[in-house]
N, C-alpha and C positions, 0 to 999 in steps of 0.2 A: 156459373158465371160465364159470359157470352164473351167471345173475344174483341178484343178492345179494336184491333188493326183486320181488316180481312187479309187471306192469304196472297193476293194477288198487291196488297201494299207493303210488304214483308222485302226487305234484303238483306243478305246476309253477306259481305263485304270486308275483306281482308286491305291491308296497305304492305307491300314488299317493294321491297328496295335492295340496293347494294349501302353498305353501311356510312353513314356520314351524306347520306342525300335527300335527307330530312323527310323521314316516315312521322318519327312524333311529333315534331315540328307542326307538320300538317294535320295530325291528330288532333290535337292539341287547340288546331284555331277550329276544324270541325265542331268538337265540342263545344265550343265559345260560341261560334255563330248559330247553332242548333238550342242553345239557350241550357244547354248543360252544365257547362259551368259560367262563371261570371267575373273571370277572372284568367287572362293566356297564362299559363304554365309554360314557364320557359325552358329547353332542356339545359342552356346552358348555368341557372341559377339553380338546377338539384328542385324546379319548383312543377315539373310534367307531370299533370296527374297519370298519365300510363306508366311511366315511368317511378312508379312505387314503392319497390324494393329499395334498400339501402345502399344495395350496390350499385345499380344504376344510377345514382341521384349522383354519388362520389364518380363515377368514372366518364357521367352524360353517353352510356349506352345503354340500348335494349336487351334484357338480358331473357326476359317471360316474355309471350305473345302475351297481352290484357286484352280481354274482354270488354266492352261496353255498349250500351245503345242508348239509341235517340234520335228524336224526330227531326223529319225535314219533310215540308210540304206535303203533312198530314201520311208521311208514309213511318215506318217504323225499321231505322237500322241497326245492326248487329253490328259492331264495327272490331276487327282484331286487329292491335296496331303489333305486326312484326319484329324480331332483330332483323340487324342485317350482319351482326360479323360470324362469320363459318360455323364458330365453335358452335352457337347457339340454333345450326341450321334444323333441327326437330321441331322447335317452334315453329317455324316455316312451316315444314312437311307436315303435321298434324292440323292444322288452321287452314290448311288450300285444302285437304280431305275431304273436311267439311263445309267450304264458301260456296256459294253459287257466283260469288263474281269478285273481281280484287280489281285495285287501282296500284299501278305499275309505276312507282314512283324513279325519272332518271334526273340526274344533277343536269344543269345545262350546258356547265363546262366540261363535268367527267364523261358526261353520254353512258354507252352503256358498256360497263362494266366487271371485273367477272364474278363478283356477289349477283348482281342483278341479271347476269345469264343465268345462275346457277338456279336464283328461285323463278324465275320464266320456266326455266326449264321442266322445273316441279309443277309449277300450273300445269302447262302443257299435257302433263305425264295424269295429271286430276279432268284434264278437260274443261279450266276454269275459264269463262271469259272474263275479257282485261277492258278495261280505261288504261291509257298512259294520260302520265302528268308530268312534262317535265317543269321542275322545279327549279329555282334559284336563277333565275332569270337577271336579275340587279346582279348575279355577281359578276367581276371583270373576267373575258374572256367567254363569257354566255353566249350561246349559236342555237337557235331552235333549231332552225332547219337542218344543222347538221347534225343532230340527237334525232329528227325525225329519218336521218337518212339512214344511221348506224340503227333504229330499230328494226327498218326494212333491210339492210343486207345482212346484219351482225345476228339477229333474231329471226330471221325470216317471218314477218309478221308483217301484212297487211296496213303497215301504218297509213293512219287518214287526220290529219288535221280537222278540227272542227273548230279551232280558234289558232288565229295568230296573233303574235304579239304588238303590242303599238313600242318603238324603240327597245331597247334591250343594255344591258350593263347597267350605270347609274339613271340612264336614261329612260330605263321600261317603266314607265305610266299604267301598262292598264292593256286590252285585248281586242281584237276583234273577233266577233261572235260569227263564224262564217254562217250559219242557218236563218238568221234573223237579219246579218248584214248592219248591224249596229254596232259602234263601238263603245267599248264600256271603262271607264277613266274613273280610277278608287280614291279616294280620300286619303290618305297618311293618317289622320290627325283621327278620324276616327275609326280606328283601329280597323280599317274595311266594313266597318259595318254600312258605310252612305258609300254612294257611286254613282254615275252617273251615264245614261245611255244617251248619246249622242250621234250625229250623223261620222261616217268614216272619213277622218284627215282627208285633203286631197291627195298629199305624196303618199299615201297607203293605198287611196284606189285602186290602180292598176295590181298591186301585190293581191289585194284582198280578192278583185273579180279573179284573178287567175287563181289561186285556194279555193275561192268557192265554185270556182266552173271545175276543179279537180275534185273537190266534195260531190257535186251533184253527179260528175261522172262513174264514180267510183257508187254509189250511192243507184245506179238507174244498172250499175252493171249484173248489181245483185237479184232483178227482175224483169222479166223478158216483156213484160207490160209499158215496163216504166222505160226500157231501155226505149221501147218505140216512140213512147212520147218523148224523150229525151231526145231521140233523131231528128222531132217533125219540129219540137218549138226550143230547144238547145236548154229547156231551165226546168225545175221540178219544184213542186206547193213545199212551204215548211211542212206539214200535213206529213204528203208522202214521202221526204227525205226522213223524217223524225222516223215513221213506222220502219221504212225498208233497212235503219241506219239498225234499229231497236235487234230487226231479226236476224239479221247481218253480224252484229256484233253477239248476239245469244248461241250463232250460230259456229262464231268462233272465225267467220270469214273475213272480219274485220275489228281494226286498233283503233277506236276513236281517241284522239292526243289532244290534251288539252295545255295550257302552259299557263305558268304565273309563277312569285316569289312567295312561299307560305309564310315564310319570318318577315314580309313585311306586307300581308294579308292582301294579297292580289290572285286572286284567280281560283280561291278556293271553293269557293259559294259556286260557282261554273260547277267546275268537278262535282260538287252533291247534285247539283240539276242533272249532270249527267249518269249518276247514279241512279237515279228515282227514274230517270225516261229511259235508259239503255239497258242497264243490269238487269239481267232477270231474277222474278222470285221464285220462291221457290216450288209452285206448282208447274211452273214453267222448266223445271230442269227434268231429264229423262226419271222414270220411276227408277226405284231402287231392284235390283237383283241380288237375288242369294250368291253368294261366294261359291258355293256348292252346287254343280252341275246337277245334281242327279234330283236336286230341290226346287228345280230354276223358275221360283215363281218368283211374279212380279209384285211392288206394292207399290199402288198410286200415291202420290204426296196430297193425302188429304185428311181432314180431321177424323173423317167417319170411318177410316181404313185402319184395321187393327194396326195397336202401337211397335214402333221399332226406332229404334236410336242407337247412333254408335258414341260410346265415352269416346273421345280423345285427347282430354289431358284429366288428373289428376293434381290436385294440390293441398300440400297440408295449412289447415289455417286453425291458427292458436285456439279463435271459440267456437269453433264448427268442427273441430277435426277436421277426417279427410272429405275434400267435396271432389267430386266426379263433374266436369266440364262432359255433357251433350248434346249434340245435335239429334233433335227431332226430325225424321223423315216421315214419318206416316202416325196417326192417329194422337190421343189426347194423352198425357200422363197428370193424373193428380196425387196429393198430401195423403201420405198413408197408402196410396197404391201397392200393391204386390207384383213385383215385375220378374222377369224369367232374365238369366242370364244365360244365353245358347252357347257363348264359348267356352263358358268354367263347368254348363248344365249346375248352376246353382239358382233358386228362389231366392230375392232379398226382398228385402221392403223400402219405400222411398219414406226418406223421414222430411226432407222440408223441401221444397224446390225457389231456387235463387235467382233473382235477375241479378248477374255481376257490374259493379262499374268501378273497372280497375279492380283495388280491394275491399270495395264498399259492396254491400248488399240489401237487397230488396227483393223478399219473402213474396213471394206467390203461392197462389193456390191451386192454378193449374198453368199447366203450358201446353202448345197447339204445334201441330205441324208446320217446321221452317223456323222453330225456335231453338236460340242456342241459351243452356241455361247449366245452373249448378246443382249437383243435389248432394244432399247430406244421409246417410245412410247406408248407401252401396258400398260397403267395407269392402267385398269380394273382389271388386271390381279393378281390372288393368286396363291399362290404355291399348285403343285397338277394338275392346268387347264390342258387341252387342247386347243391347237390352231389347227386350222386346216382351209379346205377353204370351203368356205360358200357350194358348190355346192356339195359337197361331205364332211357331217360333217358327225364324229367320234366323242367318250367318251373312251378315255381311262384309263386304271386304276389308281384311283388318288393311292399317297403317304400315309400310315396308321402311325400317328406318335403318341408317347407316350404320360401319360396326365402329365400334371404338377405335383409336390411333394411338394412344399416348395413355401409360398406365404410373402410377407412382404408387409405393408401400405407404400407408399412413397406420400412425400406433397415437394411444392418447398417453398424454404427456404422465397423469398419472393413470396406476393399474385400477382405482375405483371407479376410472370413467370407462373401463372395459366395454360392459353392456350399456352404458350409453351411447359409445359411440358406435355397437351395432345395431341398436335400434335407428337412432339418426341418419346412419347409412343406406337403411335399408328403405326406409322412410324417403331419402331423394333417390334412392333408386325406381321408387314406384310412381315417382312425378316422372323423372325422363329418364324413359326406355335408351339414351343413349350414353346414360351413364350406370356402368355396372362396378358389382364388387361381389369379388371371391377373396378365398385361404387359399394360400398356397402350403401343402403341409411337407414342402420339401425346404421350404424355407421358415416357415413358420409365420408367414404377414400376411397382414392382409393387405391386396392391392384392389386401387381402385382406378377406374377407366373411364377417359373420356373423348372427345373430342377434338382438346388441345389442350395447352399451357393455362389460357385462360379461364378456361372449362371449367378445369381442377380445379383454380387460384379460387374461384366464385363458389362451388362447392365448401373446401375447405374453411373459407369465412363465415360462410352461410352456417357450417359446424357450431362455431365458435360464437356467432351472433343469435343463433334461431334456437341452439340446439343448448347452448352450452358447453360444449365441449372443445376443448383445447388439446391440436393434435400436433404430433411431429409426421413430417412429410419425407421419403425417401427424394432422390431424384428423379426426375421424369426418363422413363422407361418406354419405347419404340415395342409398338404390336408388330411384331417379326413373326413370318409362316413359314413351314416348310413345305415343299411339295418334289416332286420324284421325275426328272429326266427321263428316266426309260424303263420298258414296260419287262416285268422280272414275271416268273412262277415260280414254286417252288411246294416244298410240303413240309408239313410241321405233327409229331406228334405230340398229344400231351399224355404220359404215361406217371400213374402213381399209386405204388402198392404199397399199406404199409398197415398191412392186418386188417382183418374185416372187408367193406367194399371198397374196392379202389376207382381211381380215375382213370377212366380212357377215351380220349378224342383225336380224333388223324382227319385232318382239314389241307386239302390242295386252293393254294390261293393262284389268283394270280391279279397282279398290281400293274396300273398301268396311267398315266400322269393324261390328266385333260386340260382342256383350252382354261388360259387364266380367265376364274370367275365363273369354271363350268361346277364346283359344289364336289359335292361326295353321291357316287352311287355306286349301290349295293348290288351287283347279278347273280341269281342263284338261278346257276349250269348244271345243277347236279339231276341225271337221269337214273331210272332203274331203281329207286328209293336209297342210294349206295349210304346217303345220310337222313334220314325221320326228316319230314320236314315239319316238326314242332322243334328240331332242334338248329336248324338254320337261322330262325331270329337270333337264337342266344351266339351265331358265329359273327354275324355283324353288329350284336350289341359290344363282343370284345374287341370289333375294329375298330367301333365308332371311340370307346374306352380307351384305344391305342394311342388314336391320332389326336386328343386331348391334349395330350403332352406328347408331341415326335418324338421319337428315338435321337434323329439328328444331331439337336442340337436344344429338345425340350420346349418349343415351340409348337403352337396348334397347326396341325398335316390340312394342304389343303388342294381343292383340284384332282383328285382322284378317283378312279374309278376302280373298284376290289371284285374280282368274281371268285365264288365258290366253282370248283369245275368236279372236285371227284373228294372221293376220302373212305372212311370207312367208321364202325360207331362195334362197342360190346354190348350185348341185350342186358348184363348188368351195370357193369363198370360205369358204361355213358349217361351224361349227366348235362339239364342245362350249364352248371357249374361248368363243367371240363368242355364241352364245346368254345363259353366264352372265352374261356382261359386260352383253349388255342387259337382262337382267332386272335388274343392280343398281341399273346407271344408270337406266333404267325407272322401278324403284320408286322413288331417291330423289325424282327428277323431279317423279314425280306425285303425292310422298307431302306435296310441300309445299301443293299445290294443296287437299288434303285438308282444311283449316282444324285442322292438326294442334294437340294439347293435351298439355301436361305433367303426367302423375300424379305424386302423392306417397304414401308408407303411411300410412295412417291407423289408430293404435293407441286398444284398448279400453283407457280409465284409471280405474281404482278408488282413491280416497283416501279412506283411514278417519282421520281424525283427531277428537280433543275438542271438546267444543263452541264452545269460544271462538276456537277457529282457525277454525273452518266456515268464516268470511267471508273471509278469505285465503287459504284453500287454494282456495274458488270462485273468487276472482278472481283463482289462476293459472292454471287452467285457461282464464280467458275471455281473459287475456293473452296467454296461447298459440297464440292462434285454435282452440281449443277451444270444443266448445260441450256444455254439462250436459244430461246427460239424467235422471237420475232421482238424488234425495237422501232417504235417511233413515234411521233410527236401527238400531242395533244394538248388541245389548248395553253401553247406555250413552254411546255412541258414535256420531257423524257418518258416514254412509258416503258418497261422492258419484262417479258414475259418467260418465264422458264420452269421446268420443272428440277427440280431439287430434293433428295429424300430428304425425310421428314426428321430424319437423327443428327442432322447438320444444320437445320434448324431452330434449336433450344438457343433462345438468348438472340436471335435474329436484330428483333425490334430494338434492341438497347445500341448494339452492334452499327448498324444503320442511322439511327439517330445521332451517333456520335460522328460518324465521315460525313454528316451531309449538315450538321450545325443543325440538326431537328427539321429539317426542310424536306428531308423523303420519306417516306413513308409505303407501305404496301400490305397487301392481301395474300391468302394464300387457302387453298381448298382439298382436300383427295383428291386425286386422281384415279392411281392406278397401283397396284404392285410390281415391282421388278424385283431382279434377282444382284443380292450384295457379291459383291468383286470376290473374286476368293480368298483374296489376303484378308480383306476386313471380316468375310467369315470366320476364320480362322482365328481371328482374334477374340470377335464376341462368342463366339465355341467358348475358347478358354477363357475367357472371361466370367460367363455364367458359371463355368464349371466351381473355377474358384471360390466366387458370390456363395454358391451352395455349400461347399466345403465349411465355408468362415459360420455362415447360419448354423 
């Protein structure tokens, strides 16, 4: 079977945003105007076909990136509609991994925001090119230009106008198209599907030649051909703006901005035009590289170049089991294929391959390079692998995703739903990498880790609804680290005689605290053989076993750097056994000596609220042991920015909605780690200690 689309009419196209600035919204009419469905799905009626899940329907958020495609003037797209609120930022980071191109969705009165830095920033870091679109233009308080202004200084990002708006507030009508120089005035009445191309108002004239003489400049600056014609005759063909705009923007040197309102179907059908002419496909994005230096070959994105794909999401579905979400870079994968797994080095076999739309599917029989698709089969498989074909394997760059923040004990309510609900656990554990669960056997629970408050809430229902199981939930729990002030050495034996062969290990460490964020590493100093060096792993397998749980204060040890410098070993006694052993005992030993300190997260916090709240929503922040960093106004509105740890946090949103009558509201994201006051140390010290005691 010959492929339906060539490669060069292929995009693969993500929608990110900061949350509440209408990504499904705009989904939602794409679909409808693409002839997908036939029917708008509204978010706020629980009726968005991306919006699928149960959860999302009751709370009108995105909580899954969904999958879907469809056509637009004969081209073929891939389309992932995002979340936007924090907790769900993996969905984000795994979808930009894999796009060759996103459209950058900003409100017109929020502008940008710090959800929508935070997934800019992710693109950035994947090297995606962008469309902007700001969006909500009819609302009161809507400024193009000053959203086009905040994406150039706030983003540093090339923004370029390629339509502006005709009126704006109650008053926006409809666009002008600066390329074409036509304005284009939408129907209400039928749903955007009719419109009309007309000459440009007179009182826009002047607006619109000055945009478009700032288009064609920006546009003639990107080539030294065109900048010349640009000098002799001041104007450039649609022709050659379209191309130089196309390589410009593939190239990441330019933000073409588009504007309209998606909830009342203006401006959307633009944005797919500028899809299909700007975004590249995917023969057009750089080949793929092995992750692995010493492999560094390349594979062109073509059908006829052996197979390689990387999974990036998993998910469980009641009559498919588990299906594997991948993207195709290189060669063909078909029905019953035998494919290589390079990062687990396991064989599986493909049992079906799925076109997804949302939770619906559509069975294929093959897929092509630059396809994003589902397959049924790959049991083995985690998010991150690669697939590829045995004769020709690759490692491609896995996915880097954040760690957990906020951890709560959960037990099921009765003891026969035990193994239920570690199946169920482990089961959403293998969809998102940034929700994990461990035993803790010093207390005896099991705790599970997420992202936030919400994270969990959506988790634990999902138990309840998907799974069947009905849990009890401890209280939410702060991922606290310990790490070490000043740089100690010392020596440790490990001595044990007690008939027959005994243990002997004598390990000089020395512990020394690195820059926050700089990891764990291991130096082995030791000259003249004084320890085997088969038995030097076993000395950092008992460190790494150490700092698991700190000495401290029983927190994970972080930011350190341990070297081996000297020691001594018995030709009998010594054992990997008694090596590891002193290195645990070792480090915790010396890790006290260290003037060890307790971190806490410290989250970035945005509240926007009205002016007369201003003075109590500041002085919950300063309650919080937060402290403000910067305040001012926006579209009418209070903005105030701070950082706050995240254990002062719990219960925020309820707190807030009551001093401001439901009228402020806020964001908040990681930042960084700091180190907890020493009084409050001292308390959560003895606090856990307690905790354990009662267990």
């Amino acid at each position: 079977m010959a492929r339906e689309y060539s490669i060069t009419k292929i995009r693969n196209i993500g929608i990110m945003a900061h949350i509440d600035a209408g990504k499904t919204t705009c989904s939602e009419r794409i679909l409808f105007y693409a002839g997908k469905t036939h029917k708008i799905g509204e978010v706020h009626d629980g009726a968005a076909v991306l919006d699928w899940m149960p959860q999302e329907r009751e709370r009108g958020i995105t909580i899954t990136s969904a999958a879907t495609s469809l056509t637009w003037k004969d081209h073929q797209l891939s389309l992932i509609d995002t979340p936007g609120h924090v907790d769900f930022t993996v969905e984000v980071e795994r979808s930009l991994r894999v796009l060759d191109g996103a459209i950058a969705l900003f409100c017109a009165v929020g502008g940008v925001q710090p959800q929508s830095e935070k997934v800019w920033h992710q693109s950035e870091k994947y090297n995606v090119p962008k469309l902007a679109f700001i969006n909500k233009m009819d609302r009161t308080g809507a400024d193009f230009y000053s959203v086009v202004g905040e994406i150039q200084h706030e983003l540093g990002a090339n923004a370029v106008p390629v339509v502006i708006p005709i009126g704006q507030e109650e008053n926006f009508r409809g666009i002008v198209d600066l390329l074409t120089m036509k304005a284009i005035f939408y129907d209400e009445e039928s749903q955007g599907q009719s419109f009309r191309e007309e000459d440009i108002p007179a009182e826009l004239l002047s607006d619109a030649k000055k945009w478009r003489a700032n288009l064609v400049e920006k546009c003639a600056e990107q080539d030294d051909g065109l900048l010349e014609k640009f000098l002799e005759t001041g104007d450039l063909s649609f022709d050659e703006m379209q191309t130089i705009l196309r390589k410009a923007t593939i190239a990441r040197r330019v933000v073409p901005v588009y504007c309209g309102s998606a909830f009342k179907n203006k401006g959307v059908q633009r944005v797919l035009d500028g899809v299909v002419r700007l975004l590249p496909a995917p023969n057009e994005i750089p080949p793929i590289i092995c992750a692995k230096e010493a492999e560094a070959n390349k594979r062109e994105p073509s059908d006829d170049a052996p197979f390689a794909a990387l999974a990036f999401k998993i998910m469980s579905d009641k009559h498919s089991g588990k299906l594997t979400y991948i993207r195709i870079y290189s060669g063909t994968l078909r029905t019953g294929q035998p494919v290589y797994n390079s990062t687990q080095d396991k064989m599986q076999r493909v049992g079906r391959i799925l076109r997804m739309h949302a939770n619906r599917q559509e069975q294929l029989d093959e897929a092509y390079t630059g396809d994003i698709v589902a397959i049924v089969g790959l049991s083995n498989t985690r998010t991150g692998d690669t697939i590829c074909s045995e004769e020709h394997p690759i490692q491609l760059e896995a996915i880097e995703f954040p760690t957990p923040v906020v951890s709560i004990s959960i037990a099921p309510c009765s003891q026969a739903d035990n193994e239920k609900l570690g199946e169920a656990l482990h089961r959403l554990a293998d969809e998102d990498p940034t929700f994990t669960v461990h035993y803790d056997p010093e207390t005896n629970e099991t705790i599970i880790s997420g992202m936030g408050e919400l994270h969990l809430e959506i988790i634990v229902d999902r138990l309840k609804r998907e799974f069947n199981v009905a849990a009890n939930v401890g209280r939410p729990e702060v991922a606290y680290r310990e790490t070490a002030t000043r740089a100690v050495e010392g020596v440790y034996k490990h001595i044990k005689q007690s008939g027959g062969r005994g243990q002997f290990a004598h390990v000089c460490l020395r512990l020394e605290p690195m820059d926050p964020g700089g990891g764990f590493e291991f130096v082995n100093d030791i000259v003249g053989g004084r320890i085997p060096s088969n038995f030097i792993p076993s000395v950092e397998k008992g460190v790494i076993k150490a700092m698991v749980s700190g000495p401290y204060a029983g927190y994970p040890v972080v930011d350190m750097k341990v070297s081996l410098y000297d020691g001594s070993y018995h030709d009998v006694d010594s054992s990997d056994f008694a090596f590891q052993e002193a290195g645990r005992a070792g480090f915790k030993e010396l890790f006290q000596k260290c003037h060890p300190e307790l971190l806490e997260p410290v989250m970035s916090v945005e509240v926007v609220t009205p002016e007369e709240f201003m003075g109590a929503a500041s002085g919950s922040i300063c309650q919080r042991r937060g402290r403000i960093e910067t305040m001012e106004n926006k579209a009418g509105l209070k903005v105030i920015t701070g950082m706050v740890p995240l254990s002062e946090m719990f219960g925020y949103a309820n707190s807030l909605r009551s001093m401001s009558q439901g009228r402020a509201c806020f964001t908040m994201h990681f930042e960084h780690y700091e180190a907890v006051p020493f009084a409050l140390t001292e308390q959560i010290i003895k606090k856990r200690r307690e905790e354990n005691k009662i267990r």
